[in-house]
N, CA, C and O of each residue as an XYZ file, in Angstrom:
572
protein
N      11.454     -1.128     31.299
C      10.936      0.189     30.959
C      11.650      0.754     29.737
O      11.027      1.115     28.739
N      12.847      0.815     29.834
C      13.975      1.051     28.773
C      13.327      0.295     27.295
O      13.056      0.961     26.297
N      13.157     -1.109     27.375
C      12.619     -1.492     26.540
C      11.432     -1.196     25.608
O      11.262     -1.216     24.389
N      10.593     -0.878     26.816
C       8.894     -0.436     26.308
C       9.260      0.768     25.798
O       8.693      0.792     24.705
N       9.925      1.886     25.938
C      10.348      3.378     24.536
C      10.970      3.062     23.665
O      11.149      3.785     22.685
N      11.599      1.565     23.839
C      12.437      1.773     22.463
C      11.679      1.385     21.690
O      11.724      1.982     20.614
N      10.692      0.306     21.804
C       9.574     -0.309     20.749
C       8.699      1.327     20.799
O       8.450      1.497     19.605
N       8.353      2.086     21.265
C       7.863      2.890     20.941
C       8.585      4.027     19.644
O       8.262      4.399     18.516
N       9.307      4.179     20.254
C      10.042      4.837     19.217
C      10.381      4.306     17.951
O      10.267      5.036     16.966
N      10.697      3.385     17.857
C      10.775      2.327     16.409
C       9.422      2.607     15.955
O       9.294      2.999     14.796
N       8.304      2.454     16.752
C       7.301      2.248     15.930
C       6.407      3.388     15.240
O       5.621      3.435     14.293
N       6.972      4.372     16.280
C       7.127      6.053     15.917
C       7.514      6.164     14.332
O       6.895      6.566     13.347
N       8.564      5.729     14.495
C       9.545      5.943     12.845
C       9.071      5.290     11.868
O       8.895      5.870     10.796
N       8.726      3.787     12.038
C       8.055      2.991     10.899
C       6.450      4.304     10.793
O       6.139      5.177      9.982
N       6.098      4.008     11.514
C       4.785      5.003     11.096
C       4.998      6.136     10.402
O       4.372      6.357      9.365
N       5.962      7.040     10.922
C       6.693      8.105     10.187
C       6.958      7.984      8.782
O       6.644      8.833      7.948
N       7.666      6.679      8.500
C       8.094      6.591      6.933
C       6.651      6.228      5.985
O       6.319      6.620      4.867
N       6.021      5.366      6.898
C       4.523      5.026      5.930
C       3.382      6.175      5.634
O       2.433      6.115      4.853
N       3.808      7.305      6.568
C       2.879      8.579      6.146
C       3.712      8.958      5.088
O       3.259      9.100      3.952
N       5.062      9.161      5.401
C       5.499      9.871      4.260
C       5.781      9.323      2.889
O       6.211      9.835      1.855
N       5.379      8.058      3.237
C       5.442      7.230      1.487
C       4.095      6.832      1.114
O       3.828      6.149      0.125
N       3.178      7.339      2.038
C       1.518      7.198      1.570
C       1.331      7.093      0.203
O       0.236      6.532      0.194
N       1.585      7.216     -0.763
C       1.347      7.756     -1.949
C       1.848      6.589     -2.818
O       1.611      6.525     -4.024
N       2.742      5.425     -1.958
C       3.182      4.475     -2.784
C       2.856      3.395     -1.646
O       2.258      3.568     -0.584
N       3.392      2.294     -2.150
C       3.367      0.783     -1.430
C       5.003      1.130     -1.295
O       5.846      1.626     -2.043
N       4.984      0.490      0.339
C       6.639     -0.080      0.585
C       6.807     -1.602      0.880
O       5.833     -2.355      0.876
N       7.712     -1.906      1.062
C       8.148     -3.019      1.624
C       8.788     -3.204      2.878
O       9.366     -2.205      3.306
N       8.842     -4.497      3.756
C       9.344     -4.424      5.412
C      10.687     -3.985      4.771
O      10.997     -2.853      5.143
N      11.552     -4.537      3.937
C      12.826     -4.128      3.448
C      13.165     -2.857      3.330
O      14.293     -2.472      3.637
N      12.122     -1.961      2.816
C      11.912     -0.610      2.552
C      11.982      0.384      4.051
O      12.570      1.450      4.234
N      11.122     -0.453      5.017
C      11.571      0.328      6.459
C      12.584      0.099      7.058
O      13.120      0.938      7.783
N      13.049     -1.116      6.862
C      13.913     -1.742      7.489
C      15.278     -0.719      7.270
O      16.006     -0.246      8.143
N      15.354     -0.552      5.758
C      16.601      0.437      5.450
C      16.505      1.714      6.281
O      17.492      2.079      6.919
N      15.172      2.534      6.311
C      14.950      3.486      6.862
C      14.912      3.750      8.215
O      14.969      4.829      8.804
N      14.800      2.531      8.662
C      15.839      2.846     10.351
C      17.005      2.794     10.094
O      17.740      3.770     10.244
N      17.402      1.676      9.666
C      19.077      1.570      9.908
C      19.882      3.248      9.093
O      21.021      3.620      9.377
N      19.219      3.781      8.391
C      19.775      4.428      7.714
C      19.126      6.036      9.048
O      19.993      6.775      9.514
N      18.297      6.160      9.249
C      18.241      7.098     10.548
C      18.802      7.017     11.563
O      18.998      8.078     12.156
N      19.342      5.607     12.249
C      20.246      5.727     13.607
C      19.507      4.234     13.888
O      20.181      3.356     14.427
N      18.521      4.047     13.621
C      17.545      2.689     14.898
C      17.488      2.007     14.156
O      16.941      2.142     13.062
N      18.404      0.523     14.846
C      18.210     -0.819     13.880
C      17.073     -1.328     14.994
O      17.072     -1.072     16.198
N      16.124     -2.109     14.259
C      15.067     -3.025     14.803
C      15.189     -4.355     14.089
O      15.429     -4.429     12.884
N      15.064     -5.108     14.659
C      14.578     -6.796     14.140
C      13.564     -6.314     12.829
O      12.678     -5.477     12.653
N      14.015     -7.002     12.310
C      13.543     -7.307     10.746
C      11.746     -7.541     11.370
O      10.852     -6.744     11.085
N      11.591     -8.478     12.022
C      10.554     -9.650     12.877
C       9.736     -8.423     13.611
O       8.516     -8.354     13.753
N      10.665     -7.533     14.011
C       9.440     -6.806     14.854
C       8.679     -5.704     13.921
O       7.639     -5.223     14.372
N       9.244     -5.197     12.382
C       8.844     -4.224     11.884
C       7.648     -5.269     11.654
O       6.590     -5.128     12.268
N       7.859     -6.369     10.708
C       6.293     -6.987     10.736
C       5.347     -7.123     11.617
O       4.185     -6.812     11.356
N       5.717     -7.602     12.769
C       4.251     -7.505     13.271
C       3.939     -5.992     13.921
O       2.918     -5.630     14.507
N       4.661     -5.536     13.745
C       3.866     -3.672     13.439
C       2.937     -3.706     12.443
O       1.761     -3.430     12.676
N       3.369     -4.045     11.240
C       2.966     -3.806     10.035
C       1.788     -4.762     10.237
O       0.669     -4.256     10.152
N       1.883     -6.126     10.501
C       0.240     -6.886     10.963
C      -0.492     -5.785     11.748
O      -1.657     -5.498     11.473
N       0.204     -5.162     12.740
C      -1.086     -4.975     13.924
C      -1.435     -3.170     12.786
O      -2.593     -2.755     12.757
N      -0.708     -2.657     12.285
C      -1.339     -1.851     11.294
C      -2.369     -2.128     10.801
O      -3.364     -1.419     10.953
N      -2.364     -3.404      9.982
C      -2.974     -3.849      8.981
C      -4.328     -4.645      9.756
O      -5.385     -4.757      9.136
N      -4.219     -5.044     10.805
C      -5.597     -5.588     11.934
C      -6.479     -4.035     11.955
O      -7.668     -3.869     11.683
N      -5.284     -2.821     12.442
C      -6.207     -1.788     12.757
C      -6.756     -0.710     11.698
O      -7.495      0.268     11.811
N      -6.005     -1.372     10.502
C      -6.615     -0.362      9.039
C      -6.087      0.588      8.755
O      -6.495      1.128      7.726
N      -5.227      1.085      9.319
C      -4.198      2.002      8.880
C      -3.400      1.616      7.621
O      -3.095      2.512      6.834
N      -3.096      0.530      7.415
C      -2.335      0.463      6.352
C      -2.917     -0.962      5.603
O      -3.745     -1.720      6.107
N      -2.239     -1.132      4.207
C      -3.251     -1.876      3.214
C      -1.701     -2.989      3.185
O      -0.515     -2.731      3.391
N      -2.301     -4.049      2.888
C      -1.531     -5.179      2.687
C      -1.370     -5.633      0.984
O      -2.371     -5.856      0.304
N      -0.389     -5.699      0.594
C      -0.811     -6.262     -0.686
C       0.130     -7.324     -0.940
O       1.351     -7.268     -1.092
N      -0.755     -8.417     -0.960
C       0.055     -9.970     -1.223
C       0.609     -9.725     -2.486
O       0.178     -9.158     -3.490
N       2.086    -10.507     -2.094
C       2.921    -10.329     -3.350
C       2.932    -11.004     -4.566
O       3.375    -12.082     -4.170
N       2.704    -11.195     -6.175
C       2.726    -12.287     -7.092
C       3.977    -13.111     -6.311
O       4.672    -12.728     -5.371
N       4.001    -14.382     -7.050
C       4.965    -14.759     -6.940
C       6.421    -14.588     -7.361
O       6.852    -14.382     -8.495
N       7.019    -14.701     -6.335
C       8.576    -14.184     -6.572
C       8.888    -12.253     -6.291
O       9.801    -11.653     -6.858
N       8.155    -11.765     -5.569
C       8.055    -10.225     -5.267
C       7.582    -10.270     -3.766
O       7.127    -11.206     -3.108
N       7.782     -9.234     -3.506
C       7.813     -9.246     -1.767
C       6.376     -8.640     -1.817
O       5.760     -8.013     -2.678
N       6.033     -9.153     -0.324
C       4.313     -8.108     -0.125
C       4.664     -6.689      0.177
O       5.725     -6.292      0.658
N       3.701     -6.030     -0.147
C       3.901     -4.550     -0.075
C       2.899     -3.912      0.707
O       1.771     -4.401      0.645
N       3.124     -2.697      1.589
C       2.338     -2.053      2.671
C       1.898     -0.678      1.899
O       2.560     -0.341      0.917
N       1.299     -0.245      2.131
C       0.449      1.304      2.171
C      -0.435      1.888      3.148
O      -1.542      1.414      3.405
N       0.195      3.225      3.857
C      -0.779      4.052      4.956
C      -2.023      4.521      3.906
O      -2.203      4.797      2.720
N      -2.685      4.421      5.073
C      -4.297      4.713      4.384
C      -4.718      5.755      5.516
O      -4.766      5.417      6.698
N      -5.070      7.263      5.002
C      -5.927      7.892      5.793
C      -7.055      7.035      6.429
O      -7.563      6.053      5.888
N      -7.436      7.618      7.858
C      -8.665      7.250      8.356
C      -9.746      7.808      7.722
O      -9.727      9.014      7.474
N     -11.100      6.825      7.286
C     -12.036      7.171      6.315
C     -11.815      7.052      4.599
O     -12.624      7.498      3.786
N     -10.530      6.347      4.249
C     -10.101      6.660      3.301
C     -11.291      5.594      2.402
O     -11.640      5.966      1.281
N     -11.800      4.411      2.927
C     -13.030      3.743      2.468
C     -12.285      2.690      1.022
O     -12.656      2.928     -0.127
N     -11.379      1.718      1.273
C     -10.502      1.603      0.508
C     -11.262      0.106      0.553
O     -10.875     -0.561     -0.407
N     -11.852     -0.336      1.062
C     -12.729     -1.714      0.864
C     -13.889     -1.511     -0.415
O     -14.323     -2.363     -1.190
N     -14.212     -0.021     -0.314
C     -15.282      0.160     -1.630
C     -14.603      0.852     -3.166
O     -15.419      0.829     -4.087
N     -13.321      1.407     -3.493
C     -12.869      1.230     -4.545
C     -11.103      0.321     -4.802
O     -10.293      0.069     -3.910
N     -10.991      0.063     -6.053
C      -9.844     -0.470     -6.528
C      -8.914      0.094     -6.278
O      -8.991      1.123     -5.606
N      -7.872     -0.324     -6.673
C      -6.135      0.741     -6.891
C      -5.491      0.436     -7.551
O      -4.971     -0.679     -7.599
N      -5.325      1.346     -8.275
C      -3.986      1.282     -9.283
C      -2.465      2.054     -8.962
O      -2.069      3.042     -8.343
N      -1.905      0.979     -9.767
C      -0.378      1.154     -9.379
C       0.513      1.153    -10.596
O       0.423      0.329    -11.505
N       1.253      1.997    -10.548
C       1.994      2.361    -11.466
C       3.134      1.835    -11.283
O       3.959      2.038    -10.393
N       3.163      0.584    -12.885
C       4.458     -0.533    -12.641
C       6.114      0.214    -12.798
O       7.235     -0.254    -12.602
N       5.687      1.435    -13.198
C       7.485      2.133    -13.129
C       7.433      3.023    -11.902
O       8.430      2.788    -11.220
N       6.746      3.854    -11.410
C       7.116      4.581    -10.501
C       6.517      3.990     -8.984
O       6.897      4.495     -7.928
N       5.724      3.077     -9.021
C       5.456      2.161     -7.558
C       4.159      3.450     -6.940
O       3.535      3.094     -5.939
N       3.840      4.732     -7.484
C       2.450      5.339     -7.349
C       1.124      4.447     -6.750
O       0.646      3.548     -7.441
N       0.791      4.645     -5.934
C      -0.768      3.783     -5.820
C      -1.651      5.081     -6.302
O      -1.061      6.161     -6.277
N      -2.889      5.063     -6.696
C      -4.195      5.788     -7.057
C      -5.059      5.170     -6.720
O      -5.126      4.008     -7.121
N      -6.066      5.694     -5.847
C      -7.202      5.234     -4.868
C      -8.455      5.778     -6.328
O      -8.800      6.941     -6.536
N      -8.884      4.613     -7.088
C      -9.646      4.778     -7.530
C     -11.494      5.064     -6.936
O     -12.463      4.306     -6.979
N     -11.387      6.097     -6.561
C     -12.491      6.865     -5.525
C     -13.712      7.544     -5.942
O     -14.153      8.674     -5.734
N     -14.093      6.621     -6.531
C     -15.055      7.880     -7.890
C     -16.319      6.821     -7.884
O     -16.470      5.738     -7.318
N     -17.277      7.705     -8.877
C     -18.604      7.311     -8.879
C     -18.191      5.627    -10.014
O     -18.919      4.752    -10.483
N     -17.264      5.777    -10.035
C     -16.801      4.903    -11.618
C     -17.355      3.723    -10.989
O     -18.264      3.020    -11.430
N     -16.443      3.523     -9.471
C     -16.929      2.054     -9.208
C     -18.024      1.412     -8.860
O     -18.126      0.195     -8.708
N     -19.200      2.550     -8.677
C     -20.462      2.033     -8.400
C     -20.737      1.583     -9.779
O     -21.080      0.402     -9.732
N     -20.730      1.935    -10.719
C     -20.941      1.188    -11.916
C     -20.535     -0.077    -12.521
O     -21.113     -0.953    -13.165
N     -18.798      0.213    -11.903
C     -18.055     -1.042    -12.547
C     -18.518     -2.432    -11.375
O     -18.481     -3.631    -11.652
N     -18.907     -1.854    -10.139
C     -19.355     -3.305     -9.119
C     -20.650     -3.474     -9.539
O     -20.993     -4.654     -9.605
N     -21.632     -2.502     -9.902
C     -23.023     -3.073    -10.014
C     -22.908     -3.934    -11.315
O     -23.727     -4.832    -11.119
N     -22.355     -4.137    -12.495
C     -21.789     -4.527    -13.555
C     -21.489     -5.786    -13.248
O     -22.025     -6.630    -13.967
N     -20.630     -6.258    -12.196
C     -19.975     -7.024    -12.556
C     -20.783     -8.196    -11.367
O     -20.676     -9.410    -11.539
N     -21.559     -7.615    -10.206
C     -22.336     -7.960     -9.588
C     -23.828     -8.770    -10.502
O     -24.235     -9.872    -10.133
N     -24.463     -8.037    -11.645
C     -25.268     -8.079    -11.741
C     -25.176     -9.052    -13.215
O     -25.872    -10.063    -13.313
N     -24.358     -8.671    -14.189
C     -23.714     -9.355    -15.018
C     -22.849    -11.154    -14.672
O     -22.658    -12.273    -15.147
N     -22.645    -10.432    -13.718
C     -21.309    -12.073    -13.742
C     -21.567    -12.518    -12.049
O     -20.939    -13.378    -11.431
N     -22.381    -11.887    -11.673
C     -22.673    -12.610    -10.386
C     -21.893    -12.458     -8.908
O     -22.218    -13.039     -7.872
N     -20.924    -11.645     -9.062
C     -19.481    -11.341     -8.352
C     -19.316    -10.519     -7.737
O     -19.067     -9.400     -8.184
N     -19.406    -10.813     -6.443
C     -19.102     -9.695     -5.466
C     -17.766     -8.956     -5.544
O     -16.840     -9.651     -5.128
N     -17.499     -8.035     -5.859
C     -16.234     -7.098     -5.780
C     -15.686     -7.203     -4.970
O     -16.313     -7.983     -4.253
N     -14.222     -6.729     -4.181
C     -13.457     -7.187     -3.289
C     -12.672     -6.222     -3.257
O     -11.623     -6.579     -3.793
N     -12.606     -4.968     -2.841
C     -11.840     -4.020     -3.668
C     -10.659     -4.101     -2.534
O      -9.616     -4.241     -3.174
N     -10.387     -4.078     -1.257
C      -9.922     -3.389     -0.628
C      -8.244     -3.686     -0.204
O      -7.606     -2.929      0.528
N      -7.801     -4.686     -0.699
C      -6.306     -5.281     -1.363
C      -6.300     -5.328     -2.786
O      -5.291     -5.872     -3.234
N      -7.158     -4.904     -3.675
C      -6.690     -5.272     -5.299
C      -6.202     -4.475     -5.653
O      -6.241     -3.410     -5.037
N      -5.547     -4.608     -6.754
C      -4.750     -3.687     -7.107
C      -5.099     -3.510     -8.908
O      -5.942     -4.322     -9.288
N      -4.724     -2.858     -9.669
C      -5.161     -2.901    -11.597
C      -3.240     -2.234    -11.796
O      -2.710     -1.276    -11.235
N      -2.756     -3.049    -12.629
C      -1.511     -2.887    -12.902
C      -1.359     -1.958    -14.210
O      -1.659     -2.381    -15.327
N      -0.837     -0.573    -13.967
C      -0.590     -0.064    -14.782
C       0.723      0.951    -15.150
O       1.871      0.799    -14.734
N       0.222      2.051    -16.062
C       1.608      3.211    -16.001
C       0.542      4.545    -15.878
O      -0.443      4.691    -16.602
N       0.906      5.347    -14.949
C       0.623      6.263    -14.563
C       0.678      7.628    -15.294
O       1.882      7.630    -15.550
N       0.357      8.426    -15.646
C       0.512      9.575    -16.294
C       1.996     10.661    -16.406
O       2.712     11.242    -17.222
N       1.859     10.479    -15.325
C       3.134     11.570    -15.622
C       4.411     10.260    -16.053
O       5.392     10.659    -16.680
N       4.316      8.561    -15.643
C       5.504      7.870    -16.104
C       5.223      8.157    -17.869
O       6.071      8.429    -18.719
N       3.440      7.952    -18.077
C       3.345      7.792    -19.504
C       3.866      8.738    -20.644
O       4.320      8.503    -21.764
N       3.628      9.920    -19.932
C       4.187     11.099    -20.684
C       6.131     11.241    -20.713
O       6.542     12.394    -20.848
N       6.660     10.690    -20.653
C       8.075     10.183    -20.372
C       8.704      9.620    -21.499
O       9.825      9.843    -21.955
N       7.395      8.494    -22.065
C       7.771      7.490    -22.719
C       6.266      7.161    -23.273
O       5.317      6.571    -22.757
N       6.480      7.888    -24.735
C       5.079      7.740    -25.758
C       4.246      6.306    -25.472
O       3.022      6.209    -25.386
N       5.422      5.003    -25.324
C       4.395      3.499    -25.427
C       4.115      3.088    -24.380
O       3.654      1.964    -24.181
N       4.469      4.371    -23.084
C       4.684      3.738    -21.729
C       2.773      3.215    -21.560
O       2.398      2.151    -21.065
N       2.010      4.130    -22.033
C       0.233      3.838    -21.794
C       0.257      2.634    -22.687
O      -0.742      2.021    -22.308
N       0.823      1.907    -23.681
C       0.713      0.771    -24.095
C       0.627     -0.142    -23.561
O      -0.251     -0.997    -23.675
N       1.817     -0.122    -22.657
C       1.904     -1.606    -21.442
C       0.546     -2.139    -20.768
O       0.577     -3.089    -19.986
């Protein structure tokens, strides 16, 4: 019994930190600190398959890592409809932007109708610099 609250509570907290970092991608490393650094160490092993059974139930977005970079997680409001636009991420500040707009009915019928290609939106990501990093650093919109 003892057991079954403590996985609750861990999983309380991981959920806790992924609302409150909604706005970016983390890493298991990234929660992992954030227990140990609140009071609750958990197995490395068990934050993941949280983070799977998240990612089975759509709460949160998976993003396979290039090579040599860790995979990265993101909470997703319910309804957030993240299978029908892209995301961009901002390579200095780790920002995601739920590209949510009429844009992508254009850019999928385009690329559907043009090149034959079903779109895939709902792990991709478009690598960029974000506005407020760009304004920081004049060549930062160059990258």
């Amino acid at each position: 019994m003892a057991g079954n609250s403590y996985v609750t509570a861990s999983r309380k907290k991981i959920l806790e930190f992924l609302k409150n970092n909604s706005d970016r991608t983390v890493t298991a490393a990234d929660i992992d600190a954030y227990l140990k650094q609140s009071g609750g160490e958990v197995n490395i092993t068990t934050v993941y398959r949280y983070l799977d059974k998240l990612v089975k139930d759509g709460s949160v977005l998976k993003y396979v890592a290039e090579k040599g970079s860790q995979t990265v997680y993101q909470y997703v409001e319910q309804g957030q409809q993240c299978e029908r636009h892209l995301h961009l991420k901002c390579v200095r500040c780790g920002r995601i932007i739920h590209l949510d707009c009429t844009f992508m009915d254009e850019i999928s019928n385009h690329i559907l109708n043009d090149h034959g290609f079903v779109l895939q939106c709902r792990n991709s990501i478009l690598y960029g610099t974000c506005r407020a990093c760009a304004g920081k650093d004049g060549n930062a919109a160059k990258e």
